[in-house]
FITI-984360 format. One line per 5 residues: number of its first residue (from 1); their letters; for each residue y negated, z negated, x of C-alpha. Coordinates in Angstrom, 1 decimal, padded with zeros to 4 digits, always signed. Layout:
NUM) A) Y Z X; ...
//
This chain:
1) XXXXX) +021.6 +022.3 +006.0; +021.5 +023.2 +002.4; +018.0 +021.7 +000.8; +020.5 +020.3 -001.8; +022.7 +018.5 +000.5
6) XXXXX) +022.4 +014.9 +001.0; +024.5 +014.2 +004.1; +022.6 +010.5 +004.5; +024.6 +009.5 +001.6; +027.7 +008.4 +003.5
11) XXXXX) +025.1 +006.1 +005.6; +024.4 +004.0 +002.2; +025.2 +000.3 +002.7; +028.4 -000.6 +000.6; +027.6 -001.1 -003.2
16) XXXXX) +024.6 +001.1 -003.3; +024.9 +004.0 -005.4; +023.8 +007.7 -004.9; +021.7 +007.6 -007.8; +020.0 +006.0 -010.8
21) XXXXX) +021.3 +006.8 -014.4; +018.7 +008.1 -016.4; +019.1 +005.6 -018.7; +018.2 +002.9 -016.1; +014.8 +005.0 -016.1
26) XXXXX) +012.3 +003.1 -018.6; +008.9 +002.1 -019.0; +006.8 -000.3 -017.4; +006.3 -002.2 -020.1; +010.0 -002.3 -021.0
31) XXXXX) +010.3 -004.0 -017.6; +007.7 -006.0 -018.5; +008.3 -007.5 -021.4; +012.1 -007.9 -019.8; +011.1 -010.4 -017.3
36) XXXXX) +008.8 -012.6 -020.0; +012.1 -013.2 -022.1; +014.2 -013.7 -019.2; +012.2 -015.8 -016.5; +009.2 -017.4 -019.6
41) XXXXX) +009.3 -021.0 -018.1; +009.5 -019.4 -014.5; +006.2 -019.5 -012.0; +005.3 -015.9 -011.4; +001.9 -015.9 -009.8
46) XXXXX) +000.2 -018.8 -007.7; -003.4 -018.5 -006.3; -005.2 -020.4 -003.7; -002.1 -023.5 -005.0; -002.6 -022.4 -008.9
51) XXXXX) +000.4 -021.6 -010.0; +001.1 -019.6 -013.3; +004.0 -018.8 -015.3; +006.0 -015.4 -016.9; +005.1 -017.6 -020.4
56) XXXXX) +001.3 -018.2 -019.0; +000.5 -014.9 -017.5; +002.0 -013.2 -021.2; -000.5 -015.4 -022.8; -003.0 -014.1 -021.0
61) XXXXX) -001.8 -010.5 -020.8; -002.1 -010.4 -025.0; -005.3 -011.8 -025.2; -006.3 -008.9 -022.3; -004.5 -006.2 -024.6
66) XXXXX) -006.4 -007.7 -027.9; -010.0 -007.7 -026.6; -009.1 -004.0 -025.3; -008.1 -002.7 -028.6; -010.8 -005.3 -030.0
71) XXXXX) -013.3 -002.6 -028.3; -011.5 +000.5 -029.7; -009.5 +001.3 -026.8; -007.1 +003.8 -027.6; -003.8 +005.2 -026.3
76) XXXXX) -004.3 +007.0 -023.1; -007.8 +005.9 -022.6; -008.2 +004.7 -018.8; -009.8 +001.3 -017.9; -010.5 +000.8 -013.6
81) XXXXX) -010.1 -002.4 -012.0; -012.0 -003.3 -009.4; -011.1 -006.5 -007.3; -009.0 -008.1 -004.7; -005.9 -010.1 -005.1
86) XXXXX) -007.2 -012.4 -007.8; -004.9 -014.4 -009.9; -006.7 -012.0 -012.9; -005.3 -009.0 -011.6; -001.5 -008.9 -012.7
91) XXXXX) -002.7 -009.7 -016.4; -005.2 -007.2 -016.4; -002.4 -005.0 -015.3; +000.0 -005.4 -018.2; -002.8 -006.1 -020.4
96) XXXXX) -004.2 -002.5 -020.2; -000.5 -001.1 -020.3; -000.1 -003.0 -023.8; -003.1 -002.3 -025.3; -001.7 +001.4 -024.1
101) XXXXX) -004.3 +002.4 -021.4; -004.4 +003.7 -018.0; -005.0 +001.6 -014.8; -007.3 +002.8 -012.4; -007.2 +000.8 -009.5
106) XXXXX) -010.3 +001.1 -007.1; -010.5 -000.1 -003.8; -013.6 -003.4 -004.4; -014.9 -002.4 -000.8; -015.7 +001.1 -001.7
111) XXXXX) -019.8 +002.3 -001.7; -021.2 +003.0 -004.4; -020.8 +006.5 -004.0; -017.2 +006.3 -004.1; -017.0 +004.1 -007.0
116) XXXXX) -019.3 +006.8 -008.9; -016.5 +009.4 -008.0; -013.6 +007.7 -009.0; -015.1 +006.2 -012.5; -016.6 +010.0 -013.0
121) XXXXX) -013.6 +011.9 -012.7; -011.0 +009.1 -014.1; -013.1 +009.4 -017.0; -012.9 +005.4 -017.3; -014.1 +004.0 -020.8
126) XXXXX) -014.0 +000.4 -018.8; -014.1 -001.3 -015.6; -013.1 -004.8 -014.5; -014.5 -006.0 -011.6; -015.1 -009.0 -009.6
131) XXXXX) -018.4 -010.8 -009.3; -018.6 -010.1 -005.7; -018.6 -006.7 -005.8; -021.2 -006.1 -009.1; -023.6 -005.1 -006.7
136) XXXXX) -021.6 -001.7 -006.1; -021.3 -001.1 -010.0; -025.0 -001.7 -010.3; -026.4 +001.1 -008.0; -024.4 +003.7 -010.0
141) XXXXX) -023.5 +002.7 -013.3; -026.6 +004.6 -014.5; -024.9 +007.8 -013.0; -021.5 +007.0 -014.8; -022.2 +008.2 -018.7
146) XXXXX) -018.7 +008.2 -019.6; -018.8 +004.1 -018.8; -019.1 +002.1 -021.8; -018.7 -001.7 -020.5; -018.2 -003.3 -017.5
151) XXXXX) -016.7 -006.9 -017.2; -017.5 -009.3 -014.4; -014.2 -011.2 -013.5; -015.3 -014.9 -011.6; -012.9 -015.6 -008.2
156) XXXXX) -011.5 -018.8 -010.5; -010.9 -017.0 -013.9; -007.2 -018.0 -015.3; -007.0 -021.2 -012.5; -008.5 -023.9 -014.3
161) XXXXX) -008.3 -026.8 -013.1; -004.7 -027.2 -012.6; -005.6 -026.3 -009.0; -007.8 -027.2 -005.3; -010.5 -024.7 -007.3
166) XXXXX) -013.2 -026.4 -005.5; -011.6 -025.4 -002.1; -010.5 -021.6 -003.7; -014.1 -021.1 -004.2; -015.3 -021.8 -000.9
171) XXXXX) -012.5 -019.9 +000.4; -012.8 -017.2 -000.9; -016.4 -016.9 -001.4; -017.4 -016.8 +002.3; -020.9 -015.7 +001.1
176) XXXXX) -023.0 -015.7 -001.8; -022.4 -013.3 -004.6; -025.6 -010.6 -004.0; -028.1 -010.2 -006.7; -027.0 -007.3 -009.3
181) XXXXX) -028.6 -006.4 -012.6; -026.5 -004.7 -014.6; -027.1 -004.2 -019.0; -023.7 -003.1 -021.0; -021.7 -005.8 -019.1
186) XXXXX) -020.2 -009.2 -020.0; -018.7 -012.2 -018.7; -014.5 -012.2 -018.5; -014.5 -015.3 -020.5; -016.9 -013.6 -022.8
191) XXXXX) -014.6 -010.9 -023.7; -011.4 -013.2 -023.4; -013.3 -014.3 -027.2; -012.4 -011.1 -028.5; -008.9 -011.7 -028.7
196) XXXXX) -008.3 -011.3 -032.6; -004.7 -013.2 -031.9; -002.5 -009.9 -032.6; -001.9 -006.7 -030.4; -001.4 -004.0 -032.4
201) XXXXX) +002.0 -002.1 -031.3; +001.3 +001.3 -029.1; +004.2 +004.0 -029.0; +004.7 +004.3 -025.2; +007.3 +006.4 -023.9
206) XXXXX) +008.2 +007.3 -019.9; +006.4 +010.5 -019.9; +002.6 +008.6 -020.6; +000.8 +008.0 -017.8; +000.6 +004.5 -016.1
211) XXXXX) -001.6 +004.8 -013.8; -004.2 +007.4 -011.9; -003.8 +005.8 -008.0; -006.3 +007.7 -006.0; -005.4 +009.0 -002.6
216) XXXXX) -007.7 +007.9 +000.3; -009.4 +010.6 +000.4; -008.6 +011.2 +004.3; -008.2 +014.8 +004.0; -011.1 +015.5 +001.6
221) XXXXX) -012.1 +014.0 -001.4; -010.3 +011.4 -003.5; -007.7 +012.2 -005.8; -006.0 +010.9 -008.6; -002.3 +010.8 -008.5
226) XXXXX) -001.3 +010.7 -011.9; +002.0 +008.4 -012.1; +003.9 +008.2 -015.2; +005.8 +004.9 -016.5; +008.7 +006.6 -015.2
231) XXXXX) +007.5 +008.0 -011.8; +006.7 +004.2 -011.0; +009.7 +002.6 -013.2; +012.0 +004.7 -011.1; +010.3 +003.7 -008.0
236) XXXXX) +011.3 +000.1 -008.8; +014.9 +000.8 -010.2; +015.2 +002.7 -006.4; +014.1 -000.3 -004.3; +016.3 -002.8 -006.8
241) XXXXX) +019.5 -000.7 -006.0; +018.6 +000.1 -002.4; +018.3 -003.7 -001.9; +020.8 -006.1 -004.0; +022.7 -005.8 -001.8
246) XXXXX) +020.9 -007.5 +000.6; +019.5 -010.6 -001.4; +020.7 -013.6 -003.9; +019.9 -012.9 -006.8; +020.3 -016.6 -007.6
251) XXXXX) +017.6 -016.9 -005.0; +014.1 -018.3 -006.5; +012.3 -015.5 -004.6; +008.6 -015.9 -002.8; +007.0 -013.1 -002.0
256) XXXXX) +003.8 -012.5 -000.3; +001.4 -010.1 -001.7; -000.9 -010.1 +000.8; -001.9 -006.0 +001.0; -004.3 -005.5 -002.1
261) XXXXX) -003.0 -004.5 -005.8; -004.4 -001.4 -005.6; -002.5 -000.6 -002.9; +000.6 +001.2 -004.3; +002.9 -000.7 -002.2
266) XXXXX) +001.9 -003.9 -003.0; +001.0 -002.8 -006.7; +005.2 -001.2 -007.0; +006.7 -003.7 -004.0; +005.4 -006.3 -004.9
271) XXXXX) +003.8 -007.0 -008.4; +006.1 -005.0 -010.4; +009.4 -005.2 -008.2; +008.9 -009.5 -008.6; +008.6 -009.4 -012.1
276) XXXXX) +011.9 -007.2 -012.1; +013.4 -009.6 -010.0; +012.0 -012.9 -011.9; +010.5 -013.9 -008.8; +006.9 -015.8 -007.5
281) XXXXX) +004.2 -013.8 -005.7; +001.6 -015.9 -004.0; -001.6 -013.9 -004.2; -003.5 -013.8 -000.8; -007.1 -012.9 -001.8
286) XXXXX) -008.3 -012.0 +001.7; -005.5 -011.1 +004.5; -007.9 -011.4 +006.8; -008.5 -014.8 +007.0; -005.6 -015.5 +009.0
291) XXXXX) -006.3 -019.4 +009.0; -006.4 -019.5 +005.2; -003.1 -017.0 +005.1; -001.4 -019.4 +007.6; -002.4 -022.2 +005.4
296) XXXXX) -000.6 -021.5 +002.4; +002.1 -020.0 +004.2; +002.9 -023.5 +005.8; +002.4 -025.0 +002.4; +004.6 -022.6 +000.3
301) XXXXX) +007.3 -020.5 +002.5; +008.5 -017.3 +002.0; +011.8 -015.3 +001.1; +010.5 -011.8 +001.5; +007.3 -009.9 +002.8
306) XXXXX) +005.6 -007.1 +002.6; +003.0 -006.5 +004.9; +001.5 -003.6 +008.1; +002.0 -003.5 +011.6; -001.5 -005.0 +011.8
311) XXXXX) -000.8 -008.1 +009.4; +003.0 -008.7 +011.3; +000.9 -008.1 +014.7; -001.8 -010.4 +014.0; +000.1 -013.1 +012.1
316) XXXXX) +002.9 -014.0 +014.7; +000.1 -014.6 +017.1; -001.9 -016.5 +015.1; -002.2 -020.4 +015.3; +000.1 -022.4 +013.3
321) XXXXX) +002.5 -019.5 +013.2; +005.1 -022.0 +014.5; +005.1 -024.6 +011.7; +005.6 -021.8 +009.4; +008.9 -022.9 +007.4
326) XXXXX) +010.7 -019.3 +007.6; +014.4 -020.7 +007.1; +014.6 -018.9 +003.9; +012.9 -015.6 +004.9; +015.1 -012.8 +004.0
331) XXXXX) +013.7 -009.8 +004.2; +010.8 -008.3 +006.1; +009.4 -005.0 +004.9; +006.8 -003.0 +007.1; +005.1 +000.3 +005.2
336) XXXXX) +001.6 +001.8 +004.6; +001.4 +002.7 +008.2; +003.7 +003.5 +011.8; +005.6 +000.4 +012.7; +005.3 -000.2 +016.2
341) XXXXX) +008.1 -001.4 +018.3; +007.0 -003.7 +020.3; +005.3 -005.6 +017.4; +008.9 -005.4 +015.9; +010.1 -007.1 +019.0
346) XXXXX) +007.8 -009.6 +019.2; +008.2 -010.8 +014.8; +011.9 -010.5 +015.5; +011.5 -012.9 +018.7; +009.8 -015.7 +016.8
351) XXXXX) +011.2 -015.2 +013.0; +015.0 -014.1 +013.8; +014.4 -011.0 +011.5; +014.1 -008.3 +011.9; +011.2 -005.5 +010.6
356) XXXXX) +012.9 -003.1 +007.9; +010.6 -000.2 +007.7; +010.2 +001.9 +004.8; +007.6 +005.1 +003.8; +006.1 +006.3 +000.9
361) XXXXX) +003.2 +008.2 -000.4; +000.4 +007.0 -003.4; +001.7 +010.7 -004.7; +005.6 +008.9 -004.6; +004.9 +005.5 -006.5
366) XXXXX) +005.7 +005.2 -003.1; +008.7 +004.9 -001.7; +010.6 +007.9 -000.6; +012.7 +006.2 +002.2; +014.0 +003.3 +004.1
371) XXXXX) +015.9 +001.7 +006.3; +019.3 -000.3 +005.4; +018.0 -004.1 +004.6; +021.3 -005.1 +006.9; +019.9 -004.0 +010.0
376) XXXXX) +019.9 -006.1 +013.1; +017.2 -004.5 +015.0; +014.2 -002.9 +013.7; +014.8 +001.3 +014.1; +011.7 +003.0 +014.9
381) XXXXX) +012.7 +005.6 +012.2; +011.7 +005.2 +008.2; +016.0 +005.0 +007.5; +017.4 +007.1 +004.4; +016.0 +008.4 +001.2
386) XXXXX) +016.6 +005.8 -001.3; +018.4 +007.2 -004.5; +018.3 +009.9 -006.3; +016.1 +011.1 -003.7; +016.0 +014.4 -002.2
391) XXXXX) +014.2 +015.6 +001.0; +013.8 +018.3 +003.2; +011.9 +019.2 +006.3; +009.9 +022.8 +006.6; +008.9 +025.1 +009.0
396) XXXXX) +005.4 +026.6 +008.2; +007.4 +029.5 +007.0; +008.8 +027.3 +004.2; +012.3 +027.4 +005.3; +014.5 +024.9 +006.3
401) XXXXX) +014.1 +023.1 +009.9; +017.5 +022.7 +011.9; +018.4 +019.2 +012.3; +016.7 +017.1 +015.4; +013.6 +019.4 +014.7
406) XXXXX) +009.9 +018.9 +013.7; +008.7 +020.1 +010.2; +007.1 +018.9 +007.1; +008.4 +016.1 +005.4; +008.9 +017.5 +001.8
411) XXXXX) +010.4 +015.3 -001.4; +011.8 +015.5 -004.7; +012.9 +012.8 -006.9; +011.8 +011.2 -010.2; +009.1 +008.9 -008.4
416) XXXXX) +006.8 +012.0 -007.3; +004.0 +012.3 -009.6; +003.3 +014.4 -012.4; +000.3 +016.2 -010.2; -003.4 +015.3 -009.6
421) XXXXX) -005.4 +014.3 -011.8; -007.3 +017.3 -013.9; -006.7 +019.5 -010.5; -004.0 +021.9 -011.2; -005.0 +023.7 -007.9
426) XXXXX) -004.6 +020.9 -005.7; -001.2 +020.1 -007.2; +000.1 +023.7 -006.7; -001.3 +023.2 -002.8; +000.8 +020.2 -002.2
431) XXXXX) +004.3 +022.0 -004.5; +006.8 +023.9 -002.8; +008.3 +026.9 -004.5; +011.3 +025.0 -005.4; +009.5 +021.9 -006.6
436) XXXXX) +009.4 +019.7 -003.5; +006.1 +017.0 -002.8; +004.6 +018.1 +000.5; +003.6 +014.8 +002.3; +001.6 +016.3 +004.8
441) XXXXX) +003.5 +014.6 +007.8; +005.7 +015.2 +010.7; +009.0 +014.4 +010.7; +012.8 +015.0 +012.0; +016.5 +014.4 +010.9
446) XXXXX) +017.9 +012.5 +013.6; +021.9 +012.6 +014.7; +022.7 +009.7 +012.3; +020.5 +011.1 +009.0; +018.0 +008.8 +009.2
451) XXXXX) +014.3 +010.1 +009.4; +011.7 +009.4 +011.7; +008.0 +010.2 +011.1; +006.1 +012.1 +013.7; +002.8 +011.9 +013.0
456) XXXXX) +000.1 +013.2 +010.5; -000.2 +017.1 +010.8; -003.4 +016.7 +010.6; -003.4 +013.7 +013.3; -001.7 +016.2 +015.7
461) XXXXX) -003.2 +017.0 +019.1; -002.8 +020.2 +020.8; -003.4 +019.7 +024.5; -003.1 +023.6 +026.3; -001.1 +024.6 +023.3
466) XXXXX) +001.4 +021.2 +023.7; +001.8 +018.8 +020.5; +000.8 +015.4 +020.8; +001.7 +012.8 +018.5; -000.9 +010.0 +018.1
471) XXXXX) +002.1 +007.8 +016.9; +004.2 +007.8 +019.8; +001.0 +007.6 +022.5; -000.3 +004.4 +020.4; +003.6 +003.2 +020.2
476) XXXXX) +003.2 +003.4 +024.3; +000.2 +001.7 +025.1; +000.9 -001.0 +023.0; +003.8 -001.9 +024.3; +001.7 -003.1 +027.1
481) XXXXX) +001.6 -006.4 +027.6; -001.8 -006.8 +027.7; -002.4 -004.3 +025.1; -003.4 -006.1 +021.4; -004.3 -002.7 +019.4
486) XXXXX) -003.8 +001.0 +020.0; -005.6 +003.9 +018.4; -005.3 +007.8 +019.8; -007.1 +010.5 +018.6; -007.7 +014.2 +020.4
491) XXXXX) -011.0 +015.2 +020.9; -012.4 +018.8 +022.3; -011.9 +019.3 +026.1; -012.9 +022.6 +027.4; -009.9 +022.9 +029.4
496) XXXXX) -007.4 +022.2 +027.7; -008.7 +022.8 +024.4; -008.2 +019.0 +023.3; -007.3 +015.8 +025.0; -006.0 +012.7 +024.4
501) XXXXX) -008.4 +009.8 +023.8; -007.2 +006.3 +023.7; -009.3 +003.4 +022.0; -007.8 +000.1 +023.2; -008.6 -004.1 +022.2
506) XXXXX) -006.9 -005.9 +024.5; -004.8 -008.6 +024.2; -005.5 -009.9 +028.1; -009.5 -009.4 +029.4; -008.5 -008.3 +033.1
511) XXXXX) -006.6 -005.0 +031.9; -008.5 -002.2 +033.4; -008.3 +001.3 +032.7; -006.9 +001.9 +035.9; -003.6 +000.0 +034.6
516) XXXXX) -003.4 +000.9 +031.8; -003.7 +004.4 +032.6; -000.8 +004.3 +035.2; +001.1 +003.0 +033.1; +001.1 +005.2 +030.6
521) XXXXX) +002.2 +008.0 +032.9; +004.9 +005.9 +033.8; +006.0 +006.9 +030.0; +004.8 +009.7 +029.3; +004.3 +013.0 +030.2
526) XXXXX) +000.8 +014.1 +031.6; -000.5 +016.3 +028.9; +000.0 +013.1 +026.3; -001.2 +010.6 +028.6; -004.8 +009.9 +027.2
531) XXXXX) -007.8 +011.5 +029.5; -010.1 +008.8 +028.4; -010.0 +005.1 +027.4; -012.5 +003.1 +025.7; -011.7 -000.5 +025.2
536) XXXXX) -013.0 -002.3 +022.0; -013.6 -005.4 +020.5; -012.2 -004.4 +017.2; -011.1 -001.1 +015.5; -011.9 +000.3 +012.0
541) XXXXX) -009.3 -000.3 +009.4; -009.0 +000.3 +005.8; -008.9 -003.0 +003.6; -004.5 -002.8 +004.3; -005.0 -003.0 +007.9
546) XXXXX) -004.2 +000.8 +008.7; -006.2 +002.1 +011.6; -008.6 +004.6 +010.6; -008.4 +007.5 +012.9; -011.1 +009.6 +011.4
551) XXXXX) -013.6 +007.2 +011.3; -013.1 +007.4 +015.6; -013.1 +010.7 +015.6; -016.0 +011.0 +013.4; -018.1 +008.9 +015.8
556) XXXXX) -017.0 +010.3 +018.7; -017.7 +013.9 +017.4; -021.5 +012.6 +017.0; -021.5 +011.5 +020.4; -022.1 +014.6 +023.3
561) XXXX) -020.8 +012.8 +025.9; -016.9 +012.0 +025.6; -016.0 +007.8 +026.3; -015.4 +007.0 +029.7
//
């Protein structure tokens, strides 16, 4: 197949086109300041039953932008954030963009050794971050010199009273805020009062950078992806064509943002995709308090979702699940991590829609491909490349693999990022001769065009010179019905050089080993089925819910004798 072929095209739903003009490519703020003229009296945010307006939040967003410039922020300077899904968040957003900064989002549960990398080699000027997390800023802020302020943002700042703030507060703040003492740092209110009641107008074109959204860091230090307005303008022009065809846009949309901001799928699918759509996002501070997230599901229902496996998994299970008013749920997206089908079985079971899975990258603002939103059933592949998308799968050689074959999943398109941050080696590593993103994982063109991830390369098992997937050995074992959570990793075996190692929380407490073991060479074949099962109680995640691999493998590795 020639690399610029696009043979998936004819799979497009009706009405969607092959690509975006280039003059449907603008910048953030454009889109922005678009959805405050159009949808001002509109609610755009709520929070813990606080709802705020396109009119409200650009009140806010100004004042943000005035106190920035207030403290000589200039064009291009970057300014981190540092907090959960706090109804401050958006503002802060937009506010940085207008005063003509860079956001750095930062991950709030990071140590203090992570936060000093991120701020050191962002080169921040400022950070936001909740009170909660202060604590982190204080045990390195005296290691950060390019750091000139820090401002504490409160759990309640932009709700007033207009909503249950008594109850948001003890929500939310599940424990006491732990003692910091920081100098150079003021209150959000505080510096709210530096708002001289004018923004002074920054030149901002599609080539300035928007954002530095560092990578996790899972295969080596953190790095900064640095995203353009247009890398992540595009990104949302994509998902807009790829799916009006599949909603109302007369339709008051609700969306739950319920993966963090600084997530790049809920920072492009949901954040800025709502404001291009006019629509409401309710803010779910912590996902993980699944009584609280059922809560104000009951009490505002959703059109459309974006959520993980995990969060699908743990939510139709969950008590109150049922009272859940999901007649005007539309659309249920699944990215950030595999989609497993018999979690897809179970949300279609008890919603009547299905999961429409989709994949991207941090580097790709981030989505690169997905399924058709008309789908009955949920796939098990990641569908087409949305438009004006190109992508290719390699052999280690470089070349192109043959269709129904294994190779890296390589991309090119106007969402892929400009390169890493300040590390012009590191973006030549991950650049094809030709200019394509390589994504690091596994994946094949099926029959029909659509593609389906493997796994991680760097996830792959070699079992006596045989490949194993993790994905498709965790996709078996939780099928189970016993089975509540799957996680595989290999792990040295003298014999065969690795072997398959299967952590396991259960869903039922009389499946044995025994069981589940037989049944997983029921389906699969006897090198992939896992040597050695450990059940658990719970298994490390990252803050979105994605299963951390490594951090198994890390613990295991420190271990000498392998889990029986």
């Amino acid at each position: 197949m020639s690399a610029d072929a696009r043979p998936w095209l004819k799979h497009y739903p009706q009405g969607v086109p092959h690509d975006i003009g280039d003059g449907q490519i603008t910048t953030l703020l454009d889109i922005y300041d678009q959805a405050i003229r159009d949808y001002a009296d509109r609610p755009a945010l709520e929070s813990f039953g606080v709802p705020l307006t396109y009119g409200e939040v650009d009140q806010q967003v100004r004042k943000i932008a005035s106190a920035l410039q207030y403290m000589g922020l200039k064009k291009g300077d970057r300014v981190a954030i540092m907090m959960p899904n706090v109804m401050a968040y958006a503002p802060l957003i937009f506010g940085i963009l207008k005063a003509g900064g860079v956001v750095v989002n930062v991950n709030p549960l990071y140590t203090a050794r992570e936060l000093k990398h991120q701020v050191i080699d962002s080169g921040a000027r400022v950070i936001f971050v909740l009170e909660n997390f202060a604590h982190t800023l204080a045990e390195c802020v005296h290691d950060t010199p390019n750091l000139e302020c820090g401002v504490i943002v409160a759990p309640g700042d932009f709700l007033g009273f207009k909503g249950k703030i008594v109850n948001f507060v003890s929500r939310y703040v599940k424990r006491a805020v732990k003692a910091y003492s920081l100098n150079g740092t003021i209150r959000f209110r505080k510096f709210l009062k530096w708002d001289t009641g004018s923004v002074a107008p920054v030149e901002i074109s599609c080539d300035d950078v928007a954002f530095l959204q560092y990578t996790g860091g899972t295969t080596g230090i953190s790095k900064g992806a640095t995203l353009l307005h247009r890398n992540i303008a595009a990104n949302v022009i994509q998902c807009e064509t790829w799916l009006k065809p599949s909603y109302d846009p007369a339709v008051r949309h609700v969306m739950y943002t319920a993966l963090p901001l600084y997530h790049i799928l809920a920072l492009t699918g949901c954040c800025l995709f709502m404001f291009r759509l006019g629509a409401m996002q309710v803010l779910i501070a912590n996902p993980r308090d699944i009584p609280g997230f059922i809560k104000t599901l009951q009490a505002t229902p959703p059109t459309m979702m974006v959520l993980v496996n995990t969060l699908y998994n743990v939510l139709e299970q969950a008590e109150g699940f049922d009272k859940i008013d999901l007649s005007k749920l539309s659309l249920c997206i699944s990215g950030g991590m595999a989609t497993q089908a018999a979690v897809a079985k179970r949300w279609k079971e008890r919603t009547g829609r299905p999961i429409v899975e989709g994949y991207g990258l941090s580097e790709t603002s981030p989505v690169v491909c997905a399924n058709r939103p008309d789908i009955a059933e949920f796939t098990g592949s990641i569908g087409y490349p949305v438009p004006s998308t190109y992508v290719s799968i390699r052999t280690p050689d470089g070349s192109e693999a043959p269709q129904g074959e294994a190779g890296e999943l390589c991309v090119k398109g106007p969402q892929v990022m400009a390169g890493y941050w300040q590390r012009p080696d590191e973006t030549a590593n991950v650049t094809t001769q030709d200019g394509y993103f390589r994504t690091g994982d596994v994946a094949v063109m099926q029959d029909d065009f659509t593609i389906k991830i493997v796994d991680r390369m760097k996830d792959m098992i070699a079992v006596s010179g045989l490949k194993v997937f993790p994905n498709e050995v965790e996709d078996v074992l939780a099928s189970h019905p016993k089975v509540m959570e799957a996680a595989v990793i290999g792990l040295p075996d003298e014999h065969s050089g690795e072997c398959v190692v299967a952590y396991i929380v259960k869903r039922d407490d009389t499946l044995t080993t025994e069981e589940l073991r037989a049944y997983a060479r029921e389906n699969l074949a006897g090198y992939k089925t896992p040597k050695h099962i450990e059940f658990r109680d719970v298994l490390p995640k990252t803050n979105v819910g994605k299963i951390l691999r490594r951090e198994l493998r890390d613990e295991a590795m420190k271990n000498t004798d392998a889990p029986a």
